[in-house]
Biopython code that builds the backbone (N, CA, C, O; Angstrom):
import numpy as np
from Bio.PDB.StructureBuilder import StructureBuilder

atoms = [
    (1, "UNK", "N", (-25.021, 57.035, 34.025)),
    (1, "UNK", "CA", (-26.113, 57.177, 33.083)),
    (1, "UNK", "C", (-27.413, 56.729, 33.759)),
    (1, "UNK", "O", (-27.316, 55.843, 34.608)),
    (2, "UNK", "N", (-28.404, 57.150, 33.528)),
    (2, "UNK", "CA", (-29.887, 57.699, 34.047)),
    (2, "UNK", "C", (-30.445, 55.711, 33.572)),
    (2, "UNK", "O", (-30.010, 55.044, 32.633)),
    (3, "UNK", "N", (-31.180, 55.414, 34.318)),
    (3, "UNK", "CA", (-31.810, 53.938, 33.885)),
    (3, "UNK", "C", (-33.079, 54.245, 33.317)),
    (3, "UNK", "O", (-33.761, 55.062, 33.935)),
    (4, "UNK", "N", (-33.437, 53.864, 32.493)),
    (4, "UNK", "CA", (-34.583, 53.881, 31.560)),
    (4, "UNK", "C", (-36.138, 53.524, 32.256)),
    (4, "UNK", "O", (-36.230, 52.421, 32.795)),
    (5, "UNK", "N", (-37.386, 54.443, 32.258)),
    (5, "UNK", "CA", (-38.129, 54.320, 33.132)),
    (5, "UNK", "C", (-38.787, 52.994, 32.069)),
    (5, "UNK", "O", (-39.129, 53.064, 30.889)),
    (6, "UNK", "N", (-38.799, 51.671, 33.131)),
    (6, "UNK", "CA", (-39.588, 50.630, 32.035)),
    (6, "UNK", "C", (-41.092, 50.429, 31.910)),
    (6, "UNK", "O", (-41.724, 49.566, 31.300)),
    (7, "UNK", "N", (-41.587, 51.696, 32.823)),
    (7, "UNK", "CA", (-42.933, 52.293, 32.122)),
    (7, "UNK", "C", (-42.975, 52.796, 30.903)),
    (7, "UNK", "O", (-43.559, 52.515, 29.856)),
    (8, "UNK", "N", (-42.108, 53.730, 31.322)),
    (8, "UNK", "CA", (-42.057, 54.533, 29.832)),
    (8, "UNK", "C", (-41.579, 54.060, 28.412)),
    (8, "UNK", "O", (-42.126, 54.587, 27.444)),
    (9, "UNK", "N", (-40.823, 53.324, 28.248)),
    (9, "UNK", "CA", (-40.200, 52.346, 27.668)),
    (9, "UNK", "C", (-41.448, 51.233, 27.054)),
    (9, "UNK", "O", (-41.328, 50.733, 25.936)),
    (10, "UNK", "N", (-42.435, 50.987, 27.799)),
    (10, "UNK", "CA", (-43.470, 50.410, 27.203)),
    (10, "UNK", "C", (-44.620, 50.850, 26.660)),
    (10, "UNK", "O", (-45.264, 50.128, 25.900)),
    (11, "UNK", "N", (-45.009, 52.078, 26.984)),
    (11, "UNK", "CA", (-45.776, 53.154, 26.621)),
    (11, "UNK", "C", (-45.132, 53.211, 24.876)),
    (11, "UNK", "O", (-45.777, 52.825, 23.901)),
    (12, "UNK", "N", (-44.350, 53.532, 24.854)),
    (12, "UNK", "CA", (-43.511, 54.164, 23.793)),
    (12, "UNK", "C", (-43.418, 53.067, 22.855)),
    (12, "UNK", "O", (-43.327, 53.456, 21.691)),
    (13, "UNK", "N", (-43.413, 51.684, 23.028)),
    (13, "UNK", "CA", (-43.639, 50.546, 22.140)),
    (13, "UNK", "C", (-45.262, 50.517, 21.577)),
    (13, "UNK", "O", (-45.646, 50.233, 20.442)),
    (14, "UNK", "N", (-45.907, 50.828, 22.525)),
    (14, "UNK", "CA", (-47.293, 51.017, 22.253)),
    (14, "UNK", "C", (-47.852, 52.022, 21.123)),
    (14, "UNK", "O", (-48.772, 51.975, 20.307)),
    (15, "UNK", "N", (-46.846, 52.962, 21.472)),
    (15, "UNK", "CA", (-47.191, 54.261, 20.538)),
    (15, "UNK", "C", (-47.164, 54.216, 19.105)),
    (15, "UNK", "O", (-47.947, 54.621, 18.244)),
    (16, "UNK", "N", (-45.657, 53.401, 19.058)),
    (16, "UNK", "CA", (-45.321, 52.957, 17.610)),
    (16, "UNK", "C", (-46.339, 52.293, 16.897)),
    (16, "UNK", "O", (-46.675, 52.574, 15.747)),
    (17, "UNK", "N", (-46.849, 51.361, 17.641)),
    (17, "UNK", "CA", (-48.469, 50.121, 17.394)),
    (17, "UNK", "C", (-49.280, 50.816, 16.774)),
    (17, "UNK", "O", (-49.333, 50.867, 15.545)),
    (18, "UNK", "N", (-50.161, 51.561, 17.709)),
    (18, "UNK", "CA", (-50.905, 52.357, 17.273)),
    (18, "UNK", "C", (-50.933, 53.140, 16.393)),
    (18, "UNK", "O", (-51.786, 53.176, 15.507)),
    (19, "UNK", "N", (-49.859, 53.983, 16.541)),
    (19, "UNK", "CA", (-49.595, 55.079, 14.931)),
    (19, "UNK", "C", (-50.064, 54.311, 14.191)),
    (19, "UNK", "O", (-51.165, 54.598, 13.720)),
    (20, "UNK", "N", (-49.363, 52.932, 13.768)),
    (20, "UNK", "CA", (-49.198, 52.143, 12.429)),
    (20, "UNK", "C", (-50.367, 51.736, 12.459)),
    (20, "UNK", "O", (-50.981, 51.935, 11.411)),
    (21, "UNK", "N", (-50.763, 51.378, 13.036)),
    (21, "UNK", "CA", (-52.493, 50.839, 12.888)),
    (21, "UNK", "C", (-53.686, 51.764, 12.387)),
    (21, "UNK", "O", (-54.729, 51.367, 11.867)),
    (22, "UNK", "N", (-53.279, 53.220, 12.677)),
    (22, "UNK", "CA", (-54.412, 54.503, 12.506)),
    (22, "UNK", "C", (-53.975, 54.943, 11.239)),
    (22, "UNK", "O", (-54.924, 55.332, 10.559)),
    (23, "UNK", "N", (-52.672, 55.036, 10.568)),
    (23, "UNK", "CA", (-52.569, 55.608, 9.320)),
    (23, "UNK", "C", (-52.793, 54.520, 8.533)),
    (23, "UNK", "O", (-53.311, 53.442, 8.823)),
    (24, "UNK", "N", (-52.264, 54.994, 7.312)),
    (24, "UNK", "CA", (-52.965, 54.552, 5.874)),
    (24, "UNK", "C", (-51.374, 54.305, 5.227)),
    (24, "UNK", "O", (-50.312, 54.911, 5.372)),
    (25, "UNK", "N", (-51.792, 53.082, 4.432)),
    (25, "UNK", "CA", (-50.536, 52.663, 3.545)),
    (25, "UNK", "C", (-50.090, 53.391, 2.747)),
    (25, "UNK", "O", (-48.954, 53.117, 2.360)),
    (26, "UNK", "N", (-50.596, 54.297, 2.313)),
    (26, "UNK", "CA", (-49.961, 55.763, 1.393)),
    (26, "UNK", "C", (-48.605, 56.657, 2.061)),
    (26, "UNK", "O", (-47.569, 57.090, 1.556)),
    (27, "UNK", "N", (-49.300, 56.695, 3.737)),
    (27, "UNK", "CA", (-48.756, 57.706, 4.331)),
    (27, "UNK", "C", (-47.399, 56.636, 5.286)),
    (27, "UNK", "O", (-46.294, 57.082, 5.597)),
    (28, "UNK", "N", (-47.891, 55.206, 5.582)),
    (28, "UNK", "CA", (-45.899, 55.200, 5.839)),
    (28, "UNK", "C", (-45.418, 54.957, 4.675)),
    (28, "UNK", "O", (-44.293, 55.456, 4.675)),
    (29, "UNK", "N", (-45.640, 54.438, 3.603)),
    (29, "UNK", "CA", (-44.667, 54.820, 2.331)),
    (29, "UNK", "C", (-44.698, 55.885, 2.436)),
    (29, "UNK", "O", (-43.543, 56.186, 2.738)),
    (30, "UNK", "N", (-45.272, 56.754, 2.393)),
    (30, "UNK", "CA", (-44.452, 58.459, 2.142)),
    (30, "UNK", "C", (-43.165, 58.592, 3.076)),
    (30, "UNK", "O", (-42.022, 58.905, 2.743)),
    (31, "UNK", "N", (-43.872, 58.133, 4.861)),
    (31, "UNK", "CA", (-42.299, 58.564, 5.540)),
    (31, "UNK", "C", (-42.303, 57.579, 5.058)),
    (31, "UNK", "O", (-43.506, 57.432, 4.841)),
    (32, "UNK", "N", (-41.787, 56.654, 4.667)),
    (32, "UNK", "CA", (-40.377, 56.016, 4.561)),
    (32, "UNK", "C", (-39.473, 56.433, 3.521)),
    (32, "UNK", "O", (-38.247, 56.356, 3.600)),
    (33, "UNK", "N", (-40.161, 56.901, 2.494)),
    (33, "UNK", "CA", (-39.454, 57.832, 1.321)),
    (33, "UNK", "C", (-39.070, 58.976, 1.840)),
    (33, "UNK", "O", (-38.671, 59.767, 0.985)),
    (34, "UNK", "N", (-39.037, 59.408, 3.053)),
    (34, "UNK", "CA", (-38.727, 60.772, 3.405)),
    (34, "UNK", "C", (-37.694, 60.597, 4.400)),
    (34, "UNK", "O", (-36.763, 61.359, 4.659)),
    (35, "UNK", "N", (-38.099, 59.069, 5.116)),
    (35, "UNK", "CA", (-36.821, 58.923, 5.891)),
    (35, "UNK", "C", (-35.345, 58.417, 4.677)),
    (35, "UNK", "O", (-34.177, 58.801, 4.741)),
    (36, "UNK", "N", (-35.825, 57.692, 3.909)),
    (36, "UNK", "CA", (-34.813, 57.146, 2.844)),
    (36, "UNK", "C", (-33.816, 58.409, 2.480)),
    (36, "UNK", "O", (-32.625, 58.625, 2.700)),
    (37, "UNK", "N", (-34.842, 59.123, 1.836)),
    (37, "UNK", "CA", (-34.133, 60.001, 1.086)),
    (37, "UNK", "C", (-33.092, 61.055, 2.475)),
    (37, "UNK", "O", (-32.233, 61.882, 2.168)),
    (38, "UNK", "N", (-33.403, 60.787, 3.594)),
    (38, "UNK", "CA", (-32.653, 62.382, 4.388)),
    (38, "UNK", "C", (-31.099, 61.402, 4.763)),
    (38, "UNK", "O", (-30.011, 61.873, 5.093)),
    (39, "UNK", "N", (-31.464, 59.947, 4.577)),
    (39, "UNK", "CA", (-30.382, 59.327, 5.111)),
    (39, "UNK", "C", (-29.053, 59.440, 3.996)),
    (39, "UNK", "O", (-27.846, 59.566, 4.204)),
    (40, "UNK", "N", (-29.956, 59.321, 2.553)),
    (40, "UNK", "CA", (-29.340, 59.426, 1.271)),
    (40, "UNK", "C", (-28.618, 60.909, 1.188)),
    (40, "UNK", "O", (-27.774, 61.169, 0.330)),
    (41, "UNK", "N", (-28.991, 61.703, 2.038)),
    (41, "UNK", "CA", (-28.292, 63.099, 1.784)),
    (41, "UNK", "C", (-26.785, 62.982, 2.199)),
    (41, "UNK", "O", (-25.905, 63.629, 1.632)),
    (42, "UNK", "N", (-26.605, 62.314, 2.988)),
    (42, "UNK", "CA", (-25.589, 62.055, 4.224)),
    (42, "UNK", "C", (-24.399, 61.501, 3.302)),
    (42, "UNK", "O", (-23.280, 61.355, 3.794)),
    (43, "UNK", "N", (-24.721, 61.114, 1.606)),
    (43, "UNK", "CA", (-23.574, 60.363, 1.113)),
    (43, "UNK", "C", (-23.807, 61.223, -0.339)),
    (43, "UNK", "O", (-24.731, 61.940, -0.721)),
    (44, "UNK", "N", (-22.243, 60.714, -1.098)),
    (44, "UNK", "CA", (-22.364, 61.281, -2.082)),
    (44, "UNK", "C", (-23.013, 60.764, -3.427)),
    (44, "UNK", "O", (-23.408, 59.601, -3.339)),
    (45, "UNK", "N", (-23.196, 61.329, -4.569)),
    (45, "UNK", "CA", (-23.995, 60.727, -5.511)),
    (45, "UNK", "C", (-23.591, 59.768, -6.068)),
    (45, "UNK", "O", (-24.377, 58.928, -6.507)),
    (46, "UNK", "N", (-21.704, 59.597, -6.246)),
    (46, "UNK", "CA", (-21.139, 58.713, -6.692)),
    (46, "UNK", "C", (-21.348, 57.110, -5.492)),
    (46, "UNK", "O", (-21.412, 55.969, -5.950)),
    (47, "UNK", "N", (-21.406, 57.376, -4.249)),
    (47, "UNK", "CA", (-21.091, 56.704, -4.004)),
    (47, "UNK", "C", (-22.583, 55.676, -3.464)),
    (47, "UNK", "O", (-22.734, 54.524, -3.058)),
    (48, "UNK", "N", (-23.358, 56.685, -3.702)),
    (48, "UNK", "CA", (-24.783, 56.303, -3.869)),
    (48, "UNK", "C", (-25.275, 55.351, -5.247)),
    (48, "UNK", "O", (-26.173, 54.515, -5.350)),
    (49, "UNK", "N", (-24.469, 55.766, -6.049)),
    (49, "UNK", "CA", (-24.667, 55.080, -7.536)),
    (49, "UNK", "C", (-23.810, 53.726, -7.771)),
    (49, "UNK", "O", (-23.971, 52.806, -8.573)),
    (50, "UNK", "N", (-22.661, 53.992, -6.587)),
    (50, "UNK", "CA", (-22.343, 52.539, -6.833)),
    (50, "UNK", "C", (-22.845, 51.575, -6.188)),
    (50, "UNK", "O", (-22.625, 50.450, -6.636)),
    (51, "UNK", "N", (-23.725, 51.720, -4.862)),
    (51, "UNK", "CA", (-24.279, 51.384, -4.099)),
    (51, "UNK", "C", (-25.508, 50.355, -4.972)),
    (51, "UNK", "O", (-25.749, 49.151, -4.885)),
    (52, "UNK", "N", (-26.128, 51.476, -5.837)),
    (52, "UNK", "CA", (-27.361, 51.323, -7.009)),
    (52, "UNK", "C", (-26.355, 50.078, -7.603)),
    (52, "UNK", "O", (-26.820, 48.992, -7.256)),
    (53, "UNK", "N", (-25.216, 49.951, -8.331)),
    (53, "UNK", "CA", (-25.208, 48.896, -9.230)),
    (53, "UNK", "C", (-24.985, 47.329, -8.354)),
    (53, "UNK", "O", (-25.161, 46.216, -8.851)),
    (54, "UNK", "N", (-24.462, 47.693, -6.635)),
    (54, "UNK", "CA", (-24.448, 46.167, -6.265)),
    (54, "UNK", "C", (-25.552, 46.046, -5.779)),
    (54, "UNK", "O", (-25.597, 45.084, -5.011)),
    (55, "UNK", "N", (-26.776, 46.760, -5.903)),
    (55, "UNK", "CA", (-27.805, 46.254, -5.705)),
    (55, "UNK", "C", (-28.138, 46.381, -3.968)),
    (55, "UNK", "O", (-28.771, 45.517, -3.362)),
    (56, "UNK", "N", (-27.674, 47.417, -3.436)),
    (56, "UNK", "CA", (-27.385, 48.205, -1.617)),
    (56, "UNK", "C", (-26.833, 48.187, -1.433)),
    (56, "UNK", "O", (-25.988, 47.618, -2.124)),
    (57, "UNK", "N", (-26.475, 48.839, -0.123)),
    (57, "UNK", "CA", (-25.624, 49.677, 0.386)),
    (57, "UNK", "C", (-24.955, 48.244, 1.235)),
    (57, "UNK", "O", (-25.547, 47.448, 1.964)),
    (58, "UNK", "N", (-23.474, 48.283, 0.811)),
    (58, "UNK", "CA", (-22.812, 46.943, 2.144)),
    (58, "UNK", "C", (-23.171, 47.363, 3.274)),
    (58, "UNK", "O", (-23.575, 48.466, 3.643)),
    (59, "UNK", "N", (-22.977, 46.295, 3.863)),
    (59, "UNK", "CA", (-23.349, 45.776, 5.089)),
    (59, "UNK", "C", (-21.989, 46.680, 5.913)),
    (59, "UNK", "O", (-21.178, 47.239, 5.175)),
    (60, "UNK", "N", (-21.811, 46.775, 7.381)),
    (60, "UNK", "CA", (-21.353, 47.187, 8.109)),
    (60, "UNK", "C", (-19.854, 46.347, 7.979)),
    (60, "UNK", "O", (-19.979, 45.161, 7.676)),
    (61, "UNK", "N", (-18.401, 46.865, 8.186)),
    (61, "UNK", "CA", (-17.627, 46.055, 9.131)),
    (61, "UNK", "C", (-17.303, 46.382, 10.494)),
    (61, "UNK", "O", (-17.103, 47.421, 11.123)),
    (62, "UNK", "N", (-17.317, 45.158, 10.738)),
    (62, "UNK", "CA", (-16.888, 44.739, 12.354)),
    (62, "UNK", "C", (-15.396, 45.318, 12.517)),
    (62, "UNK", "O", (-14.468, 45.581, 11.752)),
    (63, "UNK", "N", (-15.637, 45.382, 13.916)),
    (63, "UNK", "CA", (-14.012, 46.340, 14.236)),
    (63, "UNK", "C", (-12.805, 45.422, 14.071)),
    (63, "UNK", "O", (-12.620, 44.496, 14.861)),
    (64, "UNK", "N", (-11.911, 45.692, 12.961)),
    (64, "UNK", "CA", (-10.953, 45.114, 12.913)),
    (64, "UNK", "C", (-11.309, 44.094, 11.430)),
    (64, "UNK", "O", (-10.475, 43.362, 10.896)),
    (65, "UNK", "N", (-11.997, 44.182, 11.208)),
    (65, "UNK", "CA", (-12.349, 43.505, 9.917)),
    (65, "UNK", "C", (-11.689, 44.259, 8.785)),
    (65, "UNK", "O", (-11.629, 45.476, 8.963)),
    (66, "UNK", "N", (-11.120, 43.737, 7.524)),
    (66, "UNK", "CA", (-10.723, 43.504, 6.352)),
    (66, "UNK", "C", (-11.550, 43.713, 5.349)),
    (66, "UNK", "O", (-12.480, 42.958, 5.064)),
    (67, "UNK", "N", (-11.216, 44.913, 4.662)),
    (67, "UNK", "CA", (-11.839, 44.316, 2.664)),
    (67, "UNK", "C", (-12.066, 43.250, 2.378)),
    (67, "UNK", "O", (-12.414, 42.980, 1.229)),
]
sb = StructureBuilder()
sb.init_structure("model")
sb.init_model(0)
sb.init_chain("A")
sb.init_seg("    ")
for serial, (resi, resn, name, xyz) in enumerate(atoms, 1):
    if name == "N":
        sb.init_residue(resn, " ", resi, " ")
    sb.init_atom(name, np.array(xyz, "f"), 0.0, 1.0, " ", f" {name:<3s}", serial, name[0])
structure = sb.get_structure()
């Protein structure tokens, strides 16, 4: 696997900065409602709704982990 140019790699931290600094609080709430919702497609409604009553989505398990 290819090693990561750590120019580029810092450029690209920069980029993120900036975006966020030039837009407007309207517009990352919008993406983030746009990222929310495409992730929300990915599951079903039921299981989205039960999600809604514990109040989010659980947390991850670890490999080999238990109910």
């Amino acid at each position: 696997m290819p090693r990561k140019n750590p120019h580029a790699a810092a450029l690209g931290r920069l980029g993120g900065k900036a975006r966020a600094q030039k837009t407007t609080r309207e517009q990352r709430k919008a993406w983030a409602r746009l990222g929310g919702l495409a992730r929300a497609r990915k599951h079903s409604k039921e299981e989205l709704s039960r999600w809604a009553k514990l109040g989010g989505r659980p947390a991850k398990r670890q490999k080999g982990e238990k109910r």
